[in-house]
C-alpha positions as CSV (number, residue, x, y, z in Angstrom):
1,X,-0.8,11.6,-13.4
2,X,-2.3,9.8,-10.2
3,X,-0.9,12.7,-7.9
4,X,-2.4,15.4,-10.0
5,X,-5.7,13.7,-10.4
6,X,-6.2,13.5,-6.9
7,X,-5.0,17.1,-6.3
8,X,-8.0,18.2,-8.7
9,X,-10.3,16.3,-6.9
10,X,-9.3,17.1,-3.5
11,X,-8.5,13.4,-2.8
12,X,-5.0,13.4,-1.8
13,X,-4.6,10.3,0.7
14,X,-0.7,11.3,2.2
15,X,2.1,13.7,1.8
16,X,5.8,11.8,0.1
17,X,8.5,11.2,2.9
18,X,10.6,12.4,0.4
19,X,9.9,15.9,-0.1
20,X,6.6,17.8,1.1
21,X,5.5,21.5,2.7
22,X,3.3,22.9,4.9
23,X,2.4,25.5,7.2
24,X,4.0,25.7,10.1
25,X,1.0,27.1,12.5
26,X,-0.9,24.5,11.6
27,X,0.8,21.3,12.7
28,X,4.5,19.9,13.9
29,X,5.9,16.7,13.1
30,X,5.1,13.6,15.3
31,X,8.8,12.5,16.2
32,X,7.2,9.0,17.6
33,X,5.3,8.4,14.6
34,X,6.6,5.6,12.0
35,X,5.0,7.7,9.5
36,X,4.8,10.8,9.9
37,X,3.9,12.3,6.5
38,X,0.7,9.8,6.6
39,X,0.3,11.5,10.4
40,X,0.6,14.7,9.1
41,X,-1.9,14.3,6.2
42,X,-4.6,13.3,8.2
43,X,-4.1,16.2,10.8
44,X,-4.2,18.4,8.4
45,X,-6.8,17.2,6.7
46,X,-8.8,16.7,10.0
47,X,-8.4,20.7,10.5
48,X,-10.2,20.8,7.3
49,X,-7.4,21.8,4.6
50,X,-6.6,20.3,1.7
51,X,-3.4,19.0,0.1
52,X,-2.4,19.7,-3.0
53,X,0.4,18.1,-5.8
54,X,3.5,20.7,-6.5
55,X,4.2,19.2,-9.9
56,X,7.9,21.7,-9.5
57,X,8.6,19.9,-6.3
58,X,10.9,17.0,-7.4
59,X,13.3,14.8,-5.2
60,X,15.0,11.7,-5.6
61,X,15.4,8.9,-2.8
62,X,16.6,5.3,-3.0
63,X,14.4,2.6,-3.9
64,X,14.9,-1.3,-2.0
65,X,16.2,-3.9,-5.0
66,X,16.5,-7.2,-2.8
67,X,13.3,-8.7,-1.8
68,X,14.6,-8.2,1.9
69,X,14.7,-4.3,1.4
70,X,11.5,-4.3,0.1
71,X,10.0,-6.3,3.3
72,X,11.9,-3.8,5.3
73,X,10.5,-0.9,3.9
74,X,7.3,-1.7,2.9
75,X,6.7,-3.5,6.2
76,X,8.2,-0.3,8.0
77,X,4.9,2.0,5.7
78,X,2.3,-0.6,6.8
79,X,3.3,-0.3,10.5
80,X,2.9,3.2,10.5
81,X,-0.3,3.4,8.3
82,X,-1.6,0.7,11.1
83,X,-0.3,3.3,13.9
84,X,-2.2,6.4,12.2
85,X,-5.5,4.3,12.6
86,X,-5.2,3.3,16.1
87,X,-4.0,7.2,16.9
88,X,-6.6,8.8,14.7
89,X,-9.6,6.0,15.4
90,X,-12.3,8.5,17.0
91,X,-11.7,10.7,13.5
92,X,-11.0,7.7,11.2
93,X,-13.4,5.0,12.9
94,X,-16.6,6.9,12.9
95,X,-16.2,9.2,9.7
96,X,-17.1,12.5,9.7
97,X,-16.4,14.0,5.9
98,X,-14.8,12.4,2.7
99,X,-11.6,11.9,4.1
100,X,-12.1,10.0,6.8
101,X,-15.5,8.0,5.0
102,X,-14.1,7.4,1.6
103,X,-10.1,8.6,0.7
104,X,-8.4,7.4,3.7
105,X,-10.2,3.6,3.7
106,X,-9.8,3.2,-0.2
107,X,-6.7,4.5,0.1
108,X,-5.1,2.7,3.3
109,X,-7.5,0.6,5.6
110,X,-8.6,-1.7,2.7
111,X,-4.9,-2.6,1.8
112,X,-4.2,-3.0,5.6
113,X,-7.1,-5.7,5.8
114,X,-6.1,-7.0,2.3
115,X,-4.7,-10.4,4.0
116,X,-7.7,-10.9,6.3
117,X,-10.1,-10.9,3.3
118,X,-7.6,-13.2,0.9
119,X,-8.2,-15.5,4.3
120,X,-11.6,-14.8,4.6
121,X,-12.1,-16.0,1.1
122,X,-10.1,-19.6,2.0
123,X,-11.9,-19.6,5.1
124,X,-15.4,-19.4,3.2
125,X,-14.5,-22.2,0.9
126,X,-13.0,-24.7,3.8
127,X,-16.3,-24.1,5.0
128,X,-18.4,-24.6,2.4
129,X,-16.6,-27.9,1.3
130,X,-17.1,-29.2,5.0
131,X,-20.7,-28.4,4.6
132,X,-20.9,-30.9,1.7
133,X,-22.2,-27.6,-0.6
134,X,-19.1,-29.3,-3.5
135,X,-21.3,-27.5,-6.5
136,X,-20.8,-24.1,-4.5
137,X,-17.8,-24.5,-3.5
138,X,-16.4,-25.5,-7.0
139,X,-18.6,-22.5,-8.6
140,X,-17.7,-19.9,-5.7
141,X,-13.2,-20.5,-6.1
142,X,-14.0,-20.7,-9.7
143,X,-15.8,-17.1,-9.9
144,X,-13.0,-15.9,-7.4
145,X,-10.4,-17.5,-9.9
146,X,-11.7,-15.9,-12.8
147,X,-12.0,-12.6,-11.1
148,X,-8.6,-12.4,-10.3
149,X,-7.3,-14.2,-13.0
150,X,-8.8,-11.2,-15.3
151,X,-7.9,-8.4,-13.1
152,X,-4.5,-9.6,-13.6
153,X,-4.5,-9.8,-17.2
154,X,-5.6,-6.6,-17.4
155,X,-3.1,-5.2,-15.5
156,X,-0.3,-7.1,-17.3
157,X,-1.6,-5.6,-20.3
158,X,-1.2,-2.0,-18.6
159,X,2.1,-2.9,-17.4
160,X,3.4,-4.6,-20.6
161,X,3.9,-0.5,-22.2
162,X,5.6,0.8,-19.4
163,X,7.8,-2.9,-19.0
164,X,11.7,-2.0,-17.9
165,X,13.9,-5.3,-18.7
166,X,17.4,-5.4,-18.8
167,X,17.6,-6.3,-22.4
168,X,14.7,-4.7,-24.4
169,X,14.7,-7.2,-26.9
170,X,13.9,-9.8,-24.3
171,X,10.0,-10.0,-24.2
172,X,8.6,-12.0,-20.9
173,X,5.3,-14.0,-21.9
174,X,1.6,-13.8,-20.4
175,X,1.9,-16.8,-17.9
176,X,5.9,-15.5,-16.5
177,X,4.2,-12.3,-16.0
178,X,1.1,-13.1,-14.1
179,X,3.1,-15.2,-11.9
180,X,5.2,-12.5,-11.4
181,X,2.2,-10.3,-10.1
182,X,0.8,-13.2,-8.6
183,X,4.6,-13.6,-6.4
184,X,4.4,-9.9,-6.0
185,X,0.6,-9.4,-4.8
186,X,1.3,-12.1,-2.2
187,X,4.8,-10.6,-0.8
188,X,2.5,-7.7,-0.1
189,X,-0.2,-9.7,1.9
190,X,3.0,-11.4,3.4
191,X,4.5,-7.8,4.7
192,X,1.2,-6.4,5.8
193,X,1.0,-9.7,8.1
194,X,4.2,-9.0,9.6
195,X,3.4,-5.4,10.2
196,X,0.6,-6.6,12.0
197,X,2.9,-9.0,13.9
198,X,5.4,-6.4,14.8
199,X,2.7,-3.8,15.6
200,X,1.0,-5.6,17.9
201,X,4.3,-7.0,20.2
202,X,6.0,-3.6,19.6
203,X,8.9,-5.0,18.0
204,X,9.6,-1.5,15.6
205,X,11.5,1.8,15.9
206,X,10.9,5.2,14.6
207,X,14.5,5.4,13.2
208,X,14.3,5.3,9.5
209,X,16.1,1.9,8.0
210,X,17.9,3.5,5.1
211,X,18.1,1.0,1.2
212,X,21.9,0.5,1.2
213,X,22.0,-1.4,-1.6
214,X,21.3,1.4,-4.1
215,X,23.1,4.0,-1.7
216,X,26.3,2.2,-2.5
217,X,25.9,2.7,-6.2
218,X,26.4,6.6,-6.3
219,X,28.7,7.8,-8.7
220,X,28.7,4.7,-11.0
């Protein structure tokens, strides 16, 4: 539903690794970019085409189970979204039409920053406790609290139809599933710091890590 709403509205962010086309005069695969469908999706969309969702184009890739996959791979995505907008930073910096001033920073540079504004928030209250502003202080963490606090109710109640358990008659309650999106939100922030780490002393590769786990279960 997401992919074909943004193909309507011409607000397609990336191509899927997994399976995507396009024409071949107009670009060629960056073999040193980390990711290169994210690469090619801006290019393309630089040159002033659009992307579009093939709803008959369907493919199947292994997803990470362990927690350590998932810091693998996901950590692996953020490098190379973090490597787009160094590449792309005269057409992504200074924005020139809606993809580079609206779909691209909604998209990726806001979830890229994500940790440095869950910092900057800490940061503001250290600081407004040291300036002896308590009432503030109390009333700012309190407003941020409830903020997120509601946002993730509301997504636990958007989640809770869709839920997967292994035993369907097994119903997890409010507070086990907010701290599960609270664990989950801040394993992201965690990642995106370590892709920041890695990104900026080089420690990566542009050889795709494959999900063993997952690989090892075909045919069962």
């Amino acid at each position: 539903m997401v992919r074909r709403g943004e193909s309507v509205l011409d607000s397609a962010c990336l191509f899927h690794g997994e399976i995507n086309a396009w024409r071949k005069d107009i670009i060629e695969a960056d073999t040193s970019s980390l990711a290169e469908d994210l690469d090619m999706a801006i290019r393309i969309r630089r040159r002033g085409y659009k992307i579009s969702y093939e709803p008959d184009a369907i493919a199947y890739e292994a997803g990470p189970i362990t927690k350590r996959e998932q810091i693998v791979q996901k950590k692996r995505a953020a490098i190379g979204t973090i490597q787009s907008i160094f590449k792309h930073k005269r057409y992504l910096w200074l924005p020139r039409d809606k993809y580079s001033g609206f779909i691209f920073p909604s998209h990726k540079t806001l979830q890229i920053l994500s940790p440095y504004f869950l910092l900057g928030t800490l940061a503001m209250f250290i600081t407004l406790l040291a300036l002896g502003e308590f009432f503030t202080s109390v009333a700012y963490i309190l407003a941020v609290g409830a903020a997120f606090s509601l946002s993730l109710t509301l997504l636990n109640r958007k989640l809770s139809g869709i839920r997967i358990t292994q035993n369907p008659s097994v119903k997890a309650s409010l507070p086990s599933d907010l701290l599960n999106i609270l664990s989950y939100v801040l394993l992201h922030e965690y990642i995106i710091l370590l892709a920041w780490k890695d990104f900026v002393f080089k420690n990566y590769t542009v050889t795709w890590q494959k999900v063993e786990s997952t690989r090892n279960l075909k045919g069962k």
